[in-house]
C-alpha atoms as one frame of an Amber mdcrd trajectory, in Angstrom:
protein
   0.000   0.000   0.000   1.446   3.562  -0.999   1.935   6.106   1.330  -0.607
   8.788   1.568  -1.501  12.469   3.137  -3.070  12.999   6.368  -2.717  15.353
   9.133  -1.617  13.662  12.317  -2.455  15.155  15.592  -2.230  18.680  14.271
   0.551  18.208  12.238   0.260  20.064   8.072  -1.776  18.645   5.512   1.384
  17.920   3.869   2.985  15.254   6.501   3.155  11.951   4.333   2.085   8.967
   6.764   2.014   5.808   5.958  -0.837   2.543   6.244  -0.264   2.939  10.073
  -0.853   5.862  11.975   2.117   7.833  12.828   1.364  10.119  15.939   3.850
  13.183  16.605   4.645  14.889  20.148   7.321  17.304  21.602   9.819  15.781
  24.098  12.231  18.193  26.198  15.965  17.344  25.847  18.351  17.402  28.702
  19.679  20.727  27.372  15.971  22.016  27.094  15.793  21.677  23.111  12.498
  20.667  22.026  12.394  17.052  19.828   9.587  15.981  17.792   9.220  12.262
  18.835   7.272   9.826  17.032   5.470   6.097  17.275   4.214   4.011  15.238
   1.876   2.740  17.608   0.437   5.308  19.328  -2.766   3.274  21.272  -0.328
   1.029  22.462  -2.485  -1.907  20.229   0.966  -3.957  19.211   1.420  -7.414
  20.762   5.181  -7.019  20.195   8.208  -5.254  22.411   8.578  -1.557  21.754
  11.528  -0.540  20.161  13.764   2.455  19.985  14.916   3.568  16.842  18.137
   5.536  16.570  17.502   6.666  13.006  20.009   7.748  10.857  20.902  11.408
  10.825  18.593  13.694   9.203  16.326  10.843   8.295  12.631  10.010   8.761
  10.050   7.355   9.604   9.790   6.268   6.078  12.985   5.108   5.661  12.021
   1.825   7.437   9.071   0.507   5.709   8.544  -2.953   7.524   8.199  -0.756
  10.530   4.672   1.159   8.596   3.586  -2.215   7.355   0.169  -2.836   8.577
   1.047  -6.293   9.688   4.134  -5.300  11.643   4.822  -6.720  14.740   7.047
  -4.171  16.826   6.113  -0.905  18.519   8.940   1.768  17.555   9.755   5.074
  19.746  11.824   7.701  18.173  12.260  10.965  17.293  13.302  13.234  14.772
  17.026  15.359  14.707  17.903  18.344  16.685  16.565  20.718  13.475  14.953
  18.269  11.517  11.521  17.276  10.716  10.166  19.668  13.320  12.687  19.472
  15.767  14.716  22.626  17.073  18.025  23.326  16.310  19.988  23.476  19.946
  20.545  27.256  21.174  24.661  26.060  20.742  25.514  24.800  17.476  28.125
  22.605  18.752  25.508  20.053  20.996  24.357  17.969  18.057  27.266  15.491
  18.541  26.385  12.186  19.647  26.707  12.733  23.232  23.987  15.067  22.501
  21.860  12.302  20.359  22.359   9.771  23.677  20.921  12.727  25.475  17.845
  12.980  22.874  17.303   9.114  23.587  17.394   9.135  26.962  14.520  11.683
  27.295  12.704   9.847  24.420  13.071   6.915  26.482  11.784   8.470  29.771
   8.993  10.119  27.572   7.791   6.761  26.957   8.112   4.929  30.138  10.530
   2.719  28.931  13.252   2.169  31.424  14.607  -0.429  29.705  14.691  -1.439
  25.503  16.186  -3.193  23.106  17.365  -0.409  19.900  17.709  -0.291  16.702
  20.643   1.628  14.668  20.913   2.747  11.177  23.788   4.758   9.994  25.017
   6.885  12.384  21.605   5.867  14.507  24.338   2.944  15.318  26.986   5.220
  16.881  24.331   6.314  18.669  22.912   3.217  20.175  26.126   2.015  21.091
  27.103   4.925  22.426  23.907   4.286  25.080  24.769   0.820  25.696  28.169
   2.011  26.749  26.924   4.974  28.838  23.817   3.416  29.970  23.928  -0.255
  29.958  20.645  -0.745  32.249  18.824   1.376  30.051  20.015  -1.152  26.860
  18.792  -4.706  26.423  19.925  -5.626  22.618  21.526  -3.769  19.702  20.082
  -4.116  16.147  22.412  -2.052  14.088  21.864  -1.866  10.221  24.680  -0.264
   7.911  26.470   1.225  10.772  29.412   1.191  12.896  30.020   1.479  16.804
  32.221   4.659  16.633  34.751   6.283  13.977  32.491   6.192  11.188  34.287
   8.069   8.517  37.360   5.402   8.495  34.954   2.842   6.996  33.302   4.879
   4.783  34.367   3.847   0.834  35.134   0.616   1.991  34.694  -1.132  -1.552
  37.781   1.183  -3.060  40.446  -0.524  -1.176  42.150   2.721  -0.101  43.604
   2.436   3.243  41.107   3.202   6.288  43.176   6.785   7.353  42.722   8.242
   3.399  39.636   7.161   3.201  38.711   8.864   6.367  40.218  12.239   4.937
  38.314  12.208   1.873  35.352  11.437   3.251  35.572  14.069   5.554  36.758
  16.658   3.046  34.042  15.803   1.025  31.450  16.339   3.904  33.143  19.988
   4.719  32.268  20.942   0.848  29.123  19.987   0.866  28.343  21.944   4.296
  29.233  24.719   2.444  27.804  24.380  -0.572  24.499  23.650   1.258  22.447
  26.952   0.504  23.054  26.680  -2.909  21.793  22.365  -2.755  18.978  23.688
  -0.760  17.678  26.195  -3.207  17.668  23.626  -5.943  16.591  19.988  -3.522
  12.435  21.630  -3.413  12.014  21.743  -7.458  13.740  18.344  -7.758  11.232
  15.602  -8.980  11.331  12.969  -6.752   8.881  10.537  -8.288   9.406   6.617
  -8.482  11.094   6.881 -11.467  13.714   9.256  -9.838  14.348   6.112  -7.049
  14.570   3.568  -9.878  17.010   6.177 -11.301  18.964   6.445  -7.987  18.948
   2.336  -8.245  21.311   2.953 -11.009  24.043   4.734  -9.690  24.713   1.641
  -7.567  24.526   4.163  -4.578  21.286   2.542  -3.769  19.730  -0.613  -5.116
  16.430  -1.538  -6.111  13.987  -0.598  -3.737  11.205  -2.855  -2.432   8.642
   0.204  -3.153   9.846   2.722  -4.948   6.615   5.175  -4.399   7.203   4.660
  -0.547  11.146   5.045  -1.068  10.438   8.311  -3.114   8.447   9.535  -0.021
  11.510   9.174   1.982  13.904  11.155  -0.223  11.349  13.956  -0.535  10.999
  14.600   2.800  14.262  14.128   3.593  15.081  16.748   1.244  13.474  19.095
   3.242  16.682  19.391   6.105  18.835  22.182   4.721  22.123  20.505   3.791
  24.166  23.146   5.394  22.060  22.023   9.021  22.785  18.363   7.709  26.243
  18.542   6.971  26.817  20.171  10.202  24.782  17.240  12.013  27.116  14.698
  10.239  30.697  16.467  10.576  30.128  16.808  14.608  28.389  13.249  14.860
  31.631  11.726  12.836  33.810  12.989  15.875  32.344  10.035  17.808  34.993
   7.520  18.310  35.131   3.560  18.883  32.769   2.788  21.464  34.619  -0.176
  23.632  32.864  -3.416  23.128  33.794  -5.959  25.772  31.906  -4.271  28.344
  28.618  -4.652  26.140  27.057  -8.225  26.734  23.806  -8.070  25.645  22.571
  -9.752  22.204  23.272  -8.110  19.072  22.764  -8.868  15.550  24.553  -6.440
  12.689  23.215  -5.921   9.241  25.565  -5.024   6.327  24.931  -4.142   2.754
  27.638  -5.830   0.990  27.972  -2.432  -1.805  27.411  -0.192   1.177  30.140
   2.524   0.693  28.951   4.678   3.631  29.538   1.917   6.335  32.035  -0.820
   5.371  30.967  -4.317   5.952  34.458  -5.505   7.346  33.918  -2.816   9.653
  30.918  -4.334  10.555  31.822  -8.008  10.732  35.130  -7.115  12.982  32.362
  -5.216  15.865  30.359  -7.934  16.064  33.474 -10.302  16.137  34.585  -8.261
  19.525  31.305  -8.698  21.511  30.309 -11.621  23.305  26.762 -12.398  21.636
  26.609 -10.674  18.173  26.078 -12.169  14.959  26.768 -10.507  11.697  24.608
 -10.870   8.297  25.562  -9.366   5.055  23.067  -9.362   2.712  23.170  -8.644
  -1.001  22.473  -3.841  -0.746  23.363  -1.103  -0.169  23.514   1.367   2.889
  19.548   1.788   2.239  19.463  -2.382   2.684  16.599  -1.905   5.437  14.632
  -0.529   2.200  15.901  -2.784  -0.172  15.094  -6.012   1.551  12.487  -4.887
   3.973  10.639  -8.059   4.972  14.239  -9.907   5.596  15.573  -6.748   7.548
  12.852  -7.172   9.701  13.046 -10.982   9.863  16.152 -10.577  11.411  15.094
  -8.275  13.767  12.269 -10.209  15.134  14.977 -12.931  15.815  17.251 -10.485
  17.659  14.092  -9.718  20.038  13.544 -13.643  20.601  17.299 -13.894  21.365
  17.157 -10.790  24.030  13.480 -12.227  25.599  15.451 -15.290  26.017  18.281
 -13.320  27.789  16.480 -11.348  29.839  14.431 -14.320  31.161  17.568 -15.970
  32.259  19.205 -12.775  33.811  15.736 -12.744  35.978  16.599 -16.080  37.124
């Protein structure tokens, strides 16, 4: 089922949602900036665990269709970015690292009632989660972490071109600086940009993304994410990419990481070596991209209903 337009608890006409009703509300930071938290389950009518989603940066519900499936399964809490999709920017520029995003989470968390969770990751949505885990380890009960790394994420970006991890790392972060500043001029142009299904299936081309699973729903995604001014995202990404290796061995409960195998944003080595350093983490690489959660939707979730079987399971026995 396409996505459609509704208004949503007095959000504009022009907020896509999707065949489940997505319910907005403002949640107070620790630093006092004002997030715009979301749910996919808003009457609490799931059977399944609730969820929190550490998105990746700048990005939006849509991104994770399995999660707006009728049918699905799992409650998700999250929010959107310090200035993105109606949240506010910070009153310093500077707090949108990931200590900040932790922050976010935290009072998402406590917004909820949710003392304790397992997460999901995406992107840098998995520097994020880790970063929790590490900081607040009773608040943490599994990782789910899709095209993302546990800390230093530049080094792994452009994995697929061989280069060595420290040049990679520079031009990836040189590129990122460029774009910040060319971001009022990408902004001016991103609104008149035609972002149909045709435009994803010519996206699919580049090899920068694959095929999507629905490419109306995936061209939902990329339109509102093109709403962020790239300047604001830029900035997001260049402070969040300061985040460094989150230590691993002091992280026991279950986690499960999902790589694209083309994904030049996250490297799946990268990937495979983190979950080779904890004590309960498997690794899956599947055929995709970094947008392999809306590639392969149905087997992105699969695997993520596993990972929740695998932490009931532990939590049971750390009861006993």
């Amino acid at each position: 089922m396409p996505p459609t337009l509704r208004a949503v608890d007095g959000d504009s006409a022009r907020q896509p949602t999707s065949p489940v009703r997505l319910t907005f509300r403002d949640v107070v930071s620790a630093d006092g900036t004002r997030l715009r938290a979301w749910t996919n389950d808003p009457d609490r009518a799931l059977s399944g665990p609730t969820v929190l989603l550490c998105n990746g940066l700048g990005t939006n519900p849509y991104t994770w269709p399995a999660l707006l499936a009728p049918d699905c399964d799992v409650r998700v809490v999250s929010w959107q970015h310090r200035g993105v999709g109606g949240s506010e920017r910070p009153t310093d520029r500077r707090h949108v690292g990931i200590t900040s995003l932790v922050e976010d989470a935290v009072a998402v968390m406590d917004d909820a009632g949710l003392d304790r969770a397992p997460t999901m990751g995406w992107s840098m949505g998995v520097n994020t989660q880790f970063e929790l885990a590490h900081r607040h380890p009773e608040r943490v009960s599994g990782l789910f972490a899709v095209a993302g790394v546990p800390g230093a994420t530049f080094s792994t970006m452009l994995e697929p071109t061989r280069l060595p991890a420290p040049v990679r790392e520079q031009v990836a972060v040189n590129v990122t600086r460029v774009a910040r500043l060319l971001g009022p001029a990408l902004s001016a142009v991103a609104p008149a940009l035609p972002i149909t299904p045709t435009t994803v299936r010519l996206l699919a081309r580049t090899r920068f993304m694959f095929d999507q699973a629905d490419d109306e729903a995936s061209a939902v995604a990329v339109r509102d994410f093109l709403t962020t001014p790239f300047d604001w995202y830029f900035h997001l990404a260049l402070h969040a990419a300061r985040h460094q290796r989150v230590s691993l061995s002091a992280i026991e409960v279950p986690a499960t990481f999902v790589a694209g195998s083309h994904d030049i944003l996250a490297g799946a080595r990268a990937m495979e070596s983190a979950a080779a350093r904890m004590k309960d983490a498997t690794f899956v690489e599947l055929h995709g991209s970094h947008f392999v959660a809306m590639e392969k939707p149905a087997v992105v979730h699969g695997l993520l209903r596993e990972l929740l079987a695998r932490v009931a399971v532990a939590e049971v026995a750390a009861e006993g």
